[in-house]
N, C-alpha and C positions, 0 to 999 in steps of 0.2 A: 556513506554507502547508500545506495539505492532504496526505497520504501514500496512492496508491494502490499496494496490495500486489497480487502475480500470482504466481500459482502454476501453474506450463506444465509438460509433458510432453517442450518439443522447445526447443532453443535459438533456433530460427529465430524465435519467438515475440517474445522478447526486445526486437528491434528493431520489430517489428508494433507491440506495445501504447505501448514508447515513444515512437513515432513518434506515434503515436494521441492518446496523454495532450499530450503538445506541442503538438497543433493544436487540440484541444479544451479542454482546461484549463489555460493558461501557466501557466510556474512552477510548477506544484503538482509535488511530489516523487514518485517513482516506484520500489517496491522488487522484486526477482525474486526468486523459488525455481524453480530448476531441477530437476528430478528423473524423466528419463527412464526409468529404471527403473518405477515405477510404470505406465505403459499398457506398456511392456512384459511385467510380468508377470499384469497383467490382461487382456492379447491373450490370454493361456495360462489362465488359471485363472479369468476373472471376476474380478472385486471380494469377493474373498473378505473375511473379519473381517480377516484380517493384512493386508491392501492398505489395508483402510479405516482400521485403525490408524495405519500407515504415511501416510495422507490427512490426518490429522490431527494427526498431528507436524509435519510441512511445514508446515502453515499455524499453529502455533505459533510458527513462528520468521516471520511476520509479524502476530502481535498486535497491536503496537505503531502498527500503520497503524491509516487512520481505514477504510478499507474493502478487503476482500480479493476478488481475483476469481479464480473456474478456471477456466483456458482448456482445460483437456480435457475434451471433450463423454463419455467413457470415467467416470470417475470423477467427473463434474460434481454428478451426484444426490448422493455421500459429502460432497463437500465444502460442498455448500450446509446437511446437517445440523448443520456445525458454522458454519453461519453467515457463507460465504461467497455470494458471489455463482456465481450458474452462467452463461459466459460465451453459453450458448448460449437461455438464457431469454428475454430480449425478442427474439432472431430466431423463435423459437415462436410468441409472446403475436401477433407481428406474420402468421405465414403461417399461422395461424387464422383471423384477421381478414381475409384477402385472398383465400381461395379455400378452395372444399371437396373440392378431390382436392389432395393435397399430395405431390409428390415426395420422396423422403428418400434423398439422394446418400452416401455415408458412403467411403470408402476403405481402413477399417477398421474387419474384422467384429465387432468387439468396442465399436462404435461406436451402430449401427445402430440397436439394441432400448433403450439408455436415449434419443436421438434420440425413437423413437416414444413412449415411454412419457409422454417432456417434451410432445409436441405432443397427447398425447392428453389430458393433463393440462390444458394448455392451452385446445385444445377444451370440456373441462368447464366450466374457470373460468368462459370468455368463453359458457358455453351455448348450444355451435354441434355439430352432427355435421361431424365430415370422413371421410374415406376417405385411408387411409396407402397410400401406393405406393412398397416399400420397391424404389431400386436402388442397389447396391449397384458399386461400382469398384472394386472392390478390387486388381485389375491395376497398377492405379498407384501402390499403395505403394511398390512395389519404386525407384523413382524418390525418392521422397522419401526411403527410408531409405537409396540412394547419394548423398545430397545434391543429384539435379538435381533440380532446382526447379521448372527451364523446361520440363523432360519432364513432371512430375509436375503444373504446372497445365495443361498443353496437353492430358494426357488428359481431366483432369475438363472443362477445355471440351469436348471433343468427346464426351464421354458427355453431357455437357448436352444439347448439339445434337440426340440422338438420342431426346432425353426430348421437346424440343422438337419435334421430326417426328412424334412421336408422335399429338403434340396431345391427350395425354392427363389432364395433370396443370391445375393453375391458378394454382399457385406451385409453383418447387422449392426445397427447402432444402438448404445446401450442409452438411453436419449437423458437420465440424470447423473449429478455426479457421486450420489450415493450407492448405487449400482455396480460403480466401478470394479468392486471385489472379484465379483463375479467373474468376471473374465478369467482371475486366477483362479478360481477351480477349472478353467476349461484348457489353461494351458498344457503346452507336452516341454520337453526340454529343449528344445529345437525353438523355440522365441514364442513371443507374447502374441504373436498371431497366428501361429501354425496350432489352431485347435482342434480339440480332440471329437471324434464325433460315433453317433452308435453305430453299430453293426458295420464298421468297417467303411460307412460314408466317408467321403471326404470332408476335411475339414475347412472352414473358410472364417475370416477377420471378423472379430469383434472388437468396435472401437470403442473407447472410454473419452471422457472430457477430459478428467483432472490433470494430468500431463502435460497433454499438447496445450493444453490452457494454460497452465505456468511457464511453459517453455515460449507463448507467442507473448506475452505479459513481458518476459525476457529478452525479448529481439525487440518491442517495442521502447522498451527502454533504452535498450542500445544502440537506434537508431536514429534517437533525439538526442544523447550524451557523447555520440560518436564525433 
């Protein structure tokens, strides 16, 4: 069977993408590199050459899979040079395609500017102008790096909300894959994008990575095995 390799920033991840690969691809084997260190010391210094070096050691010790993916939107751009998947790439390709003001939600500011650079990149491919609306949460780290989780998606839902009163954007992108949660507090029953918004606004798509990031990991491999 198949080996999909992950390369995370955060242990919480761990269980996300295994969770992930299980419902989407049975059976198929699932490997991790942890290595928090790394967005920690690119929080402080960018993605300097040693970080990116350091990028590319980790994903050495998953050669041996058929496909590698990183799930830090931080270092995503390093590691897709060496051939990896960037977890945050088809949630871009996707909120290009669905609107021309795009939110960019990030929780950390060392996050933010490869987010845009991706979606503006994005934009080109697909030969679209958008408008970047960088907001920025960064308040709510502090919750994820106490480990609560429940604090830490609860905010970014409610900075969502306040995107969405806005009525300014036309998709937001939730730009890490720790964030992901959040979306589901904003769902209704009617699907994962039909969300809910205050005072009777309408509601509009919040995209997440982890997903469509396992699912393109997925088409990837099966179109080198086909």
């Amino acid at each position: 069977m198949p080996t999909i390799g992950f390369l995370h920033t955060a242990d919480v991840h761990v269980e996300t993408f295994e969770r992930l690969v299980a419902e989407l691809a049975p059976g198929w084997a699932v490997r991790h590199v942890v290595d928090e260190s790394l967005l920690a010391d690119a929080r402080v210094d960018g993605v300097t050459p040693a970080i990116a070096e350091r990028v590319r050691g980790r994903l050495a010790e998953l050669t041996e899979t058929d496909v590698v993916v990183c799930t830090c939107s931080t270092i995503g751009a390093t590691a897709e040079q060496d051939n990896a998947l960037r977890a945050d790439r088809p949630m871009a390709d996707a909120a290009v395609a669905m609107g021309r003001r795009i939110a960019v939600v990030a929780t950390v500011e060392s996050t933010l500017e490869p987010t845009m650079a991706l979606l503006r990149e994005s934009a080109t491919n697909a030969g679209v102008q958008v408008t970047l609306l960088p907001s920025p949460c960064l308040s709510a780290w502090q919750h994820f790096e106490s480990g609560d989780h429940e604090s830490y998606h609860a905010a970014v839902a409610d900075h969502v909300r306040t995107i969405i009163a806005g009525a300014d954007a036309d998709v937001v992108v939730l730009a890490q894959a720790s964030m992901a949660p959040a979306a589901d507090l904003l769902t209704t029953p009617t699907g994962p994008t039909a969300l809910t918004a205050p005072a009777g606004l309408p509601g509009l798509p919040v995209l997440t990575s982890p997903r469509a990031a396992v699912s393109a990991a997925i088409s990837k491999v099966k179109s080198v095995t086909a």
